[in-house]
C-alpha positions in Angstrom: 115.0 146.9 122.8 115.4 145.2 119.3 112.6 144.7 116.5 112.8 140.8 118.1 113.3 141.1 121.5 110.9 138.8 123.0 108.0 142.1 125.1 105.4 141.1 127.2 102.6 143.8 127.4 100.4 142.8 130.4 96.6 142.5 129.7 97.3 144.4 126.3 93.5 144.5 126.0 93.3 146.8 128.0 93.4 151.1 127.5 97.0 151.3 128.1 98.2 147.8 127.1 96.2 147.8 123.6 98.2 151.2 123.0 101.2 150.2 123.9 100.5 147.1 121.6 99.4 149.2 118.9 102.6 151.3 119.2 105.3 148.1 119.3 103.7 146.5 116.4 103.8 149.6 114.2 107.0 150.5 115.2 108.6 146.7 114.0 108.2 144.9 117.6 107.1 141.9 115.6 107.6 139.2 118.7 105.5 140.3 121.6 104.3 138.2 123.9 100.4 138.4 124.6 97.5 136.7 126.9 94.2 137.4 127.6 92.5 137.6 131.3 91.3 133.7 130.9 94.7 132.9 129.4 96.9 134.0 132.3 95.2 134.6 135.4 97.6 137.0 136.8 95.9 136.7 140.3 97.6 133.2 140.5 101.0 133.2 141.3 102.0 129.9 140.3 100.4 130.6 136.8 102.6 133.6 136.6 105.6 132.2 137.3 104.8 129.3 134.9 104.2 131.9 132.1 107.5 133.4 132.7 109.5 130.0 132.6 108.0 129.1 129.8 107.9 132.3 127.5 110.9 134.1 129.2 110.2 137.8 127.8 113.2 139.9 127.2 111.1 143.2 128.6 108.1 143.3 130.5 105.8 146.3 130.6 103.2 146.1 133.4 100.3 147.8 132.5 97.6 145.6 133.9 95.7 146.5 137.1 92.4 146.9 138.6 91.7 150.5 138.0 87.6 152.8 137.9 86.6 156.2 138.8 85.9 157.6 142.3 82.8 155.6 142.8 84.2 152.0 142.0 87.5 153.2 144.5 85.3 154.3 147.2 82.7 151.1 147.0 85.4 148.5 146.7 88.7 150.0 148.6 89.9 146.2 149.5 89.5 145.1 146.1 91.6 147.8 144.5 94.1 147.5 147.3 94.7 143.6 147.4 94.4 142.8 143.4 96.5 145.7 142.2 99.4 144.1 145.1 98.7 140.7 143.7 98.9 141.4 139.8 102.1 144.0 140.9 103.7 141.6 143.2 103.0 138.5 141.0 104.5 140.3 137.5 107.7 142.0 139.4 109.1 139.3 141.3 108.8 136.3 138.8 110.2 139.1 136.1 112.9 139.2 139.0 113.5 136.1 139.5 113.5 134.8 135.6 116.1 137.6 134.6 114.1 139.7 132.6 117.1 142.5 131.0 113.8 145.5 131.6 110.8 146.2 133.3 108.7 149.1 133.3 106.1 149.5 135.7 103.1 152.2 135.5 102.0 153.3 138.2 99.5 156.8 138.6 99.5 160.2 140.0 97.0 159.4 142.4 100.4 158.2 144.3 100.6 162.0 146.0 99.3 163.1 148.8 95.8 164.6 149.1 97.3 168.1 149.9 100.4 167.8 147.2 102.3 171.2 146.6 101.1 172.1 142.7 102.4 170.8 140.3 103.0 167.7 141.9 107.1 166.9 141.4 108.9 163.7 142.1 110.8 164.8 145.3 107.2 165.4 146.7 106.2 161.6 146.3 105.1 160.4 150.4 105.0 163.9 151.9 101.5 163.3 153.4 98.3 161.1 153.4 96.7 159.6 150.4 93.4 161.0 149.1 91.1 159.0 151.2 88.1 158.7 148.2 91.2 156.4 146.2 93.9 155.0 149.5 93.6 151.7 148.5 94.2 151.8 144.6 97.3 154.8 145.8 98.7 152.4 148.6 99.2 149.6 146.0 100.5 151.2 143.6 103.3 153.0 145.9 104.1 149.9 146.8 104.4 148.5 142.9 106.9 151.4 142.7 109.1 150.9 145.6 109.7 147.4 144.6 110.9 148.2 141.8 113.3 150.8 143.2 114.1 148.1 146.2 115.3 145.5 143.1 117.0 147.7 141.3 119.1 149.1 144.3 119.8 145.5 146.0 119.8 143.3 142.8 121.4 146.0 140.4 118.5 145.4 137.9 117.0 147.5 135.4 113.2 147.6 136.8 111.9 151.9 136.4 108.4 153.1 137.2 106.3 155.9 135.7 103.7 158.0 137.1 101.1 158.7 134.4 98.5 161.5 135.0 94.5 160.4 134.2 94.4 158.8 131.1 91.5 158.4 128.2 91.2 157.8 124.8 90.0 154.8 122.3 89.8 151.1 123.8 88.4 153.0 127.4 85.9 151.5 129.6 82.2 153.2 129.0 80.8 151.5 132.0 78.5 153.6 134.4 79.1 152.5 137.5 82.9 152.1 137.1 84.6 155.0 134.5 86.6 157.1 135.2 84.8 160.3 134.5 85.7 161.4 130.7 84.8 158.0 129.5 81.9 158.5 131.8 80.6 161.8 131.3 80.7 161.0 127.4 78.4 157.7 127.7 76.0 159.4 130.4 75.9 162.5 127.9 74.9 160.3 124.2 72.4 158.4 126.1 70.6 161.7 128.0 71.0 163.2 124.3 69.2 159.6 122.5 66.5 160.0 125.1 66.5 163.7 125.5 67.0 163.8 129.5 66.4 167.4 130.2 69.7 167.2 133.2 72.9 164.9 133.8 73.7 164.7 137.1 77.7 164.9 138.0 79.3 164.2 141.0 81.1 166.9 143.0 81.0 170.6 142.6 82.8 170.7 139.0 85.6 172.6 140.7 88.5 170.1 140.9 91.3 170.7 138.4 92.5 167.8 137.0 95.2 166.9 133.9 94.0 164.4 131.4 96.4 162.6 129.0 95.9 161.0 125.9 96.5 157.2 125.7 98.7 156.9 122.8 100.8 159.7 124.4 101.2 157.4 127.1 102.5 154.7 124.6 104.8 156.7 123.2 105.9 157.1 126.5 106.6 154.2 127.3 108.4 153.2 124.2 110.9 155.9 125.0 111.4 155.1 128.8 112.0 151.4 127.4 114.8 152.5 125.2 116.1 155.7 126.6 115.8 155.7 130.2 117.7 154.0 133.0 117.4 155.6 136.7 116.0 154.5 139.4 113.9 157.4 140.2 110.4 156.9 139.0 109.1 159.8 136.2 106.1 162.0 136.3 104.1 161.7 132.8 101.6 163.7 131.6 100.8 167.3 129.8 101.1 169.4 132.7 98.2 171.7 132.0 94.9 170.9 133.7 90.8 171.9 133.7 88.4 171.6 135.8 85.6 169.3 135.8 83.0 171.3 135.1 84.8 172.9 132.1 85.9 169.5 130.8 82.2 168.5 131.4 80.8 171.5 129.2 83.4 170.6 126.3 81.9 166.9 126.6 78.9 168.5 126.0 79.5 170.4 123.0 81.3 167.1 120.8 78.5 165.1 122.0 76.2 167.6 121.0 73.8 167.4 124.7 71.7 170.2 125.1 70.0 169.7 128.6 71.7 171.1 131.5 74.7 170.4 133.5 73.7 169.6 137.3 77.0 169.2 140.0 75.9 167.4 142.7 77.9 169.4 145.8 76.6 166.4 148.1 79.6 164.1 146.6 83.0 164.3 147.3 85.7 166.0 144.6 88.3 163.9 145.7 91.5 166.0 145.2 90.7 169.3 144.4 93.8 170.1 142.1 95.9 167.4 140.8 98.7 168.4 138.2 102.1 166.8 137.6 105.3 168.3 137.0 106.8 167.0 133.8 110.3 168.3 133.6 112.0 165.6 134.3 110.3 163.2 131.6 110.5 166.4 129.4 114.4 167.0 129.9 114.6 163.0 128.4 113.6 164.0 125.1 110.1 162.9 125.7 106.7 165.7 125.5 102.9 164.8 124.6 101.4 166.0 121.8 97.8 165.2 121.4 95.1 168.5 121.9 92.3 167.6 124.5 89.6 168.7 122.4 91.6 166.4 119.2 91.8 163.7 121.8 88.4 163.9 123.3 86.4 163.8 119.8 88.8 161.0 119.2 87.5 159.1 122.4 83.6 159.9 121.4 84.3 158.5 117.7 85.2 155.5 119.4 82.4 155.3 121.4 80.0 155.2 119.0 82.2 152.8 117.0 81.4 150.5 119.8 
């Protein structure tokens, strides 16, 4: 890409899209293209194409979807599934059809099955079921990916996917019914501390292993893929070390300085017990994360109390 190239970051207000943003605009990307939620309604696909006629970006990075922790996917399955294919479907195919030179499109590592060889590699991508507690949010954004690959094959177009691991950092959503669980664990823990709640409850039995990624790491990411990478195949990214829950939950504990107890409730499902991806390939590129948990997780609590 060019310092002028005309980039359109969708819903840069977003975790991913405000560090992407941050990223370009530091870097020189002085001529991105940018709308809010009630400026583009990318549910609507007339509006969409529209915006693409009209603007005609250069690059596309599609970043915007419907996305929440294990609760929100469980409670609202046929929301996560039929947004995520409209916004998807909507951003790809009018990027198609206006000749846009690049997209990339992020997709998530909850793409692999439920009982996913560890770490999770590429060639393992559709080897068995989804992980029922988040089907509708994986389905969608399988789908997101193999239309890119399906364009790029019949159309000879340069459209790649990546597979981030779970993200956090500064700009996430707090909320407590629909975080995912760092962003949630660190609200539920400040508040129990401000009104010195003896216990926080936590879903699950702590055990699940998962890999966390830190959102500017992601952004810098992307920025390579944009200008370095060309293949078809989609890319794993992410640290590829993981925790589990219940020690990511105690480290929480300690930066927000809680000192109740730590209750798992075993009642609630874990979801995948061990999700960790195999970074190689992205690795091989050039490409490696840098940012510390523990760095990255104080980060995320400054910014919560920022707020």
């Amino acid at each position: 890409m060019n310092k002028n190239s005309k980039i359109y970051v969708a819903w840069h207000t977003g975790l991913v899209g405000g560090a992407i943003t941050k990223l370009l605009l530091a870097e020189g990307y002085d001529n991105l293209i940018l709308k809010t939620r009630k400026e583009l309604n990318l549910l609507d696909t007339q509006a969409v194409k529209d915006f693409y006629e009209t603007e005609k970006p250069d690059y596309v990075i599609v970043c915007a979807a419907r996305v929440g922790g294990i609760k929100a996917n469980m409670t609202y399955p046929a929301d996560f599934l039929y947004e995520n294919l409209q916004i998807q479907n909507n951003l790809i195919r009018s990027a198609h059809t206006s000749w846009v030179q690049k997209l990339l499109f992020l997709g998530s590592s909850c793409i692999y099955p439920r009982e996913c060889l560890q770490p999770m590699k590429e060639e393992y991508f559709m080897d068995g079921k989804c992980e029922p507690t988040n089907e509708g949010y994986a389905i969608a954004k399988i789908a997101g990916l193999k239309l890119c690959e399906y364009i790029s094959t019949q159309y000879n177009k340069r459209f790649i996917s990546c597979m981030p691991t779970n993200l956090y950092g500064p700009g996430d959503n707090f909320d407590p019914e629909h975080s995912h669980v760092i962003p949630g664990l660190i609200r539920r823990m400040h508040e129990a501390k401000s009104t010195q709640t003896p216990e926080v409850v936590i879903r699950g039995s702590g055990n699940s292993r998962r890999e966390f990624l830190y959102v500017d790491d992601l952004a810098q990411a992307c920025l390579w893929l944009m200008n370095n990478y060309e293949e078809i195949q989609f890319l794993n990214v992410g640290t590829g070390q993981d925790i589990s829950i219940k020690e990511l939950a105690s480290i929480i504990k300690d930066i927000v300085g809680y000192e109740g107890e730590l209750v798992f409730d075993t009642t609630k499902p874990d979801g995948m017990p061990k999700k960790l991806l195999d970074v190689s390939k992205i690795e091989a590129t050039g490409w490696k994360s840098s940012t510390d948990l523990l760095i990255g997780l104080q980060a995320s609590y400054e910014h919560f109390l920022s707020k």
